[in-house]
N, C-alpha and C positions, 0 to 999 in steps of 0.2 A: 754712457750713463754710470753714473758713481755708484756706490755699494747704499747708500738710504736713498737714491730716488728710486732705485730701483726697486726698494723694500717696500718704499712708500706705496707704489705704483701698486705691484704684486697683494697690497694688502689690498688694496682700493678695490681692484678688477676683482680681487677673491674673498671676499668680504663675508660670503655665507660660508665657506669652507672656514676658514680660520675665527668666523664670527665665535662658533660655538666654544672651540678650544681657547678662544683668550678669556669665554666667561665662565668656563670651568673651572681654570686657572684661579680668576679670582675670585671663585667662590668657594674653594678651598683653601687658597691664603687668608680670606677674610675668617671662616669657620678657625682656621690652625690658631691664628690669633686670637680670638674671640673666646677658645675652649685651651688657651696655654701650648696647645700640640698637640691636645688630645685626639682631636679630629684629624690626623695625620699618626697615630700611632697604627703601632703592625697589626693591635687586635681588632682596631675600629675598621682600617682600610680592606682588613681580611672579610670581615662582618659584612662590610659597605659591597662588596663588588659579590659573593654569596647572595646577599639579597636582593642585588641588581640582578641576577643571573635570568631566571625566569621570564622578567619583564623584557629584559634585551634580545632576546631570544623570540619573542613576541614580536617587538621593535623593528627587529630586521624582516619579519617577514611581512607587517603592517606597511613597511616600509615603501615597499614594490606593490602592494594594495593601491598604495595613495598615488604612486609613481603613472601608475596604469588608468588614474582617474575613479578609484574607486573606495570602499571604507567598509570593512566588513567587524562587526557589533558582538557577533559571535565568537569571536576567539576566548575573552573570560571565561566565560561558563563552559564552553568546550572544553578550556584547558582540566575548568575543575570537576565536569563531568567525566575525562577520560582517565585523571589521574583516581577519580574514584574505581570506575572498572579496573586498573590497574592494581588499585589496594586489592578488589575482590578475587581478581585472578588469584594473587601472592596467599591472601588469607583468607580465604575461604573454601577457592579449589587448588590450591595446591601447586600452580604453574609455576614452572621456575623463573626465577627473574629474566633469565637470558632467553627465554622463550616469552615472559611480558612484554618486553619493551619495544619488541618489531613488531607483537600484533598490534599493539596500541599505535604507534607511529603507521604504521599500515588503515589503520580505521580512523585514524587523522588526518591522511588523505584521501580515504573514501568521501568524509563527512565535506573536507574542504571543495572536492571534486563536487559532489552536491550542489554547496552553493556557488559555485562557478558556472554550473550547468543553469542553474534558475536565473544566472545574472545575463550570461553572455548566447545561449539557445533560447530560455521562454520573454528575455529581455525585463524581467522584473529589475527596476533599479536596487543596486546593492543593497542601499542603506535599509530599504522594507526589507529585502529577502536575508539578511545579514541579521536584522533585529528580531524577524520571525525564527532565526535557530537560535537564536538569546534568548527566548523566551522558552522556545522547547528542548533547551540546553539545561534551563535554569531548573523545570519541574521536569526535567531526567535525572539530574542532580539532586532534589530534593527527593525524587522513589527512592535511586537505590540506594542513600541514604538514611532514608527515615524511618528506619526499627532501629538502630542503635545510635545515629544522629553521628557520630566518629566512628571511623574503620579505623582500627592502628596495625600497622603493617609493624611485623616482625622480622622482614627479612634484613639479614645484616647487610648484606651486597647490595641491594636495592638501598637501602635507607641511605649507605656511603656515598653515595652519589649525588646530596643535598647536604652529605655532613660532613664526608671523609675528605683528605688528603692524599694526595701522592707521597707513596714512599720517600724517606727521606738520602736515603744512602749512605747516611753519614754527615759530619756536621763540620762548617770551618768557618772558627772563627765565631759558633755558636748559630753560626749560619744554618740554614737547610741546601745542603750541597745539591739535589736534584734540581732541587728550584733556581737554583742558580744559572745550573746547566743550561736550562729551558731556557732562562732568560737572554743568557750569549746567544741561543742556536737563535732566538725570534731578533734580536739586534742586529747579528748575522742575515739570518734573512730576508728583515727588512732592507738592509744595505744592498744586499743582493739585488732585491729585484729592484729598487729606485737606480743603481746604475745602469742595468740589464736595458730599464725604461727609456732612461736618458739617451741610450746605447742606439735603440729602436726608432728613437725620434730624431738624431743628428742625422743616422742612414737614410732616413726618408727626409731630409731637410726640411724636419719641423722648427718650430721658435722653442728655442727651450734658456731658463732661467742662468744666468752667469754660473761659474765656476766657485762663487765667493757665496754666493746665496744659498744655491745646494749644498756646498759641504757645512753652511750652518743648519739647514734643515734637517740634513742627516746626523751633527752633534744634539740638537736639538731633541729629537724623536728620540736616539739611541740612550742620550741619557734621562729622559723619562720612562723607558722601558725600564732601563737599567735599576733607577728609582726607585720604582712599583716592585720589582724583583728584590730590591733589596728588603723592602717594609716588608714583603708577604715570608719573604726566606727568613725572616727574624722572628715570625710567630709562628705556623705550623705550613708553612710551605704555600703551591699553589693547591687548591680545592679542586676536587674532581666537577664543581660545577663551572669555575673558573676558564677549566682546559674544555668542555664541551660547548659551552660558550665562544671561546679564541675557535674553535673548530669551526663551527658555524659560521662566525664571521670571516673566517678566511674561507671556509667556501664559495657562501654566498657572493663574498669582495670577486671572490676569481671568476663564479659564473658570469656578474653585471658588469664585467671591466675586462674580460679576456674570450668572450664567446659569442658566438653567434646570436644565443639564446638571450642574453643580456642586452646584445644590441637592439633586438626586437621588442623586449619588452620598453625599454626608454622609447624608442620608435611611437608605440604604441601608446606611450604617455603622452605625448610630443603633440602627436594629431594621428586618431586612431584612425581617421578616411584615407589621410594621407597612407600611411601604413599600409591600410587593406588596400589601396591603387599600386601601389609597389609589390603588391604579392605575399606581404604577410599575412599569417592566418591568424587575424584577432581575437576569434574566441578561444582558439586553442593557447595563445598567449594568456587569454583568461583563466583557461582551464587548470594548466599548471600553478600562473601565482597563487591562485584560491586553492588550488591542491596542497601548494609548498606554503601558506597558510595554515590550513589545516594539521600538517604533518609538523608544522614547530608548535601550534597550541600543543600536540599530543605531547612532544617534549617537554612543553612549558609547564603541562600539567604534570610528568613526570617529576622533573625539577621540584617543582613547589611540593609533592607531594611525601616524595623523601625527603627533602626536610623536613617538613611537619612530623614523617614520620605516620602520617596517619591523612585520612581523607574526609574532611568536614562538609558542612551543609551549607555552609558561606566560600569554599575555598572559588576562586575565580571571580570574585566580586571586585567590578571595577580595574580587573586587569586590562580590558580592551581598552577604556580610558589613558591609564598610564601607559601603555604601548602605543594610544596615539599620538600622545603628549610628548614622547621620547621622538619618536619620528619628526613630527614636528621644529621640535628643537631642536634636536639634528641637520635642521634644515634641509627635509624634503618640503616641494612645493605641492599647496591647495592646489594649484593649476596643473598637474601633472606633468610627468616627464623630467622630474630634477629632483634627485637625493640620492644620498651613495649609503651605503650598507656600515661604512663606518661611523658618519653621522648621527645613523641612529643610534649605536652604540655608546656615541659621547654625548648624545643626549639624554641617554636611560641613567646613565651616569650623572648627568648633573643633575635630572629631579631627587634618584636616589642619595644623591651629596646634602641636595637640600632638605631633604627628609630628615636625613643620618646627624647633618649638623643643627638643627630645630631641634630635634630629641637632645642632644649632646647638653645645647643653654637651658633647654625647659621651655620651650616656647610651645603654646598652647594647641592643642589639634585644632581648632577653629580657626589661627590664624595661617597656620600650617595650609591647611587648605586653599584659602585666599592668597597664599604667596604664591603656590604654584600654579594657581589659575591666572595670576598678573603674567609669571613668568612665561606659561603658555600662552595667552596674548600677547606680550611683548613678542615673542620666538614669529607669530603669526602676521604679525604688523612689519614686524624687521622684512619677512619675504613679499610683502605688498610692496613696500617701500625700495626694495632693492629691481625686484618685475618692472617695477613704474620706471624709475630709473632706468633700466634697460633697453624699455621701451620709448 
């Protein structure tokens, strides 16, 4: 098989994997063009993936939601009801940030634990029991709240964490030398582990892709890392929401793709009878994603809340939306049992591209809206049509 049938092939069979990253692609070449470069400069892509942070963070853990056959409505207003207690801790009694930010992730998976217990023990379906702590999410949000309508959090170590940067160490070339650093080590060890992988699968004589296709994969990957590393090392580095974000997602990537725990929940996506006849324990597969749910809103609302800086009466509106929007487009399946952790990632990315680049021409918030509901329907219709196909 020559080097394009086999490309051809490879893109055919993986059409939802790669669907998402060739429409990334050109919805960023189209935006670059469109706004002169703009939408490509270090201040806008630094901006774009900051604002993205919160939502993708959401995305990954909706992700395994939809995976497992379910949709939980609660995570917006969670986010923005615990990022308010978190103001309250910082400004009002006095808790240090390093002592905030594990009780809140702590009462994020108490809260997600909740609804895991209502979903998968009293068997309430999700979507009610999901939209009943959206509601009591929403006017928890609006108490603590509504004597000053904003909390503004003064802590400086807190707030950097929605604003700040990593040290730079020094500068080459006008570059941010740290940032850079990072960039090698993550190019480095994406290399790493895609041979490692390759390594794992000739010893157990799997099918794995030519010699000529992977090492364009791997120039391919390495120099958009490299890319992305170079835009963000030219304005103020990478952002502390940036690096907990990559952390997340390389978590998450290694629980769903290297663990037991990961197999079980796909498992459980797949066909949950099937599952429980093979000896998995499904509700407790429940228990955790709706826990590990829970425990990234409280992040998310962390996130969102040092940036703001402070903690509002609308913060969390609409987040669970755009987190299922991202998942979606990322290409997990309505049907459960199919999305990967990075997917969602590059899907929270291309709504926010579309946002970032609409803002950039001046294009109207009404239309704004209607683009990315076409573009969520299309993301949704693309995975009917490829199931079908399959099937």
């Amino acid at each position: 098989m020559n080097f394009f049938t086999e490309a051809r092939s490879l893109l055919k069979v993986n059409i939802r994997d790669y669907g998402m990253y060739i429409a990334l692609f050109v919805i960023m070449l189209t935006f670059s063009i469109l706004t002169d470069g703009l939408f490509m400069s270090s201040r806008n892509i630094s901006n774009l993936l900051d604002a993205t942070g919160y939502i993708a963070v959401l995305a990954v853990g909706m992700t395994l939601v939809i995976v497992i056959r379910h949709i939980d409505l609660s995570v917006g207003f969670a986010a923005g009801f615990m990022g308010a207690i978190a103001a309250i801790m910082l400004s009002q009694m006095g808790v240090p940030f390093y002592l905030t930010i594990p009780i809140i992730l702590v009462l994020g998976i108490v809260i997600g634990m909740f609804n895991g217990v209502l979903v998968a023990s009293i068997g309430i379906p999700s979507f009610v029991s999901s939209l009943a702590a959206m509601l009591i999410f929403r006017g928890a949000l609006l108490q603590v709240t509504e004597k000053t309508g904003t909390i503004i959090v003064k802590d400086d170590q807190f707030n950097a964490i929605g604003n700040g940067y990593l040290p730079a160490l020094g500068q080459v070339g006008g570059l941010n030398l740290l940032s850079l650093i990072i960039g090698v080590f993550i190019i480095l060890f994406f290399v790493y582990s895609e041979l490692s992988k390759r390594k794992q699968k000739l010893k157990y004589k799997f099918e794995v892709i030519s010699k000529q296709i992977f090492a364009v994969k791997l120039i391919f990957v390495s120099v958009i890392i490299g890319y992305i590393t170079w835009i963000l090392a030219g304005y103020n580095g990478f952002s502390w929401t940036v690096v907990i974000t990559l952390a997340v997602v390389i978590i998450y990537h290694f629980l769903t793709t290297r663990t037991v725990l990961g197999r079980h929940i796909y498992a459980v996506g797949s066909n949950p009878e099937a599952a429980h006849l093979s000896g998995i324990n499904v509700k407790k597969i429940t228990y955790i994603v709706f826990g590990s749910m829970g425990m990234l809103s409280a992040l998310s609302g962390i996130l969102y809340t040092s940036r703001l800086q402070s903690a509002t009466t609308t913060a969390g509106t609409l987040f669970e939306l755009d987190a299922i929007a991202a998942a979606y487009v990322g290409g997990v399946s309505a049907a459960g049992g199919v999305g990967k952790i990075t997917g969602s990632i590059i899907g929270a990315v291309v709504m926010a591209s579309l946002s970032s680049g609409m803002n950039l021409l001046g294009v109207g918030i009404s239309y704004q809206y209607m683009i990315r509901g076409a573009v969520l329907a299309l993301a949704v219709i693309f995975d009917v049509m490829t199931r079908r196909k399959r099937g």
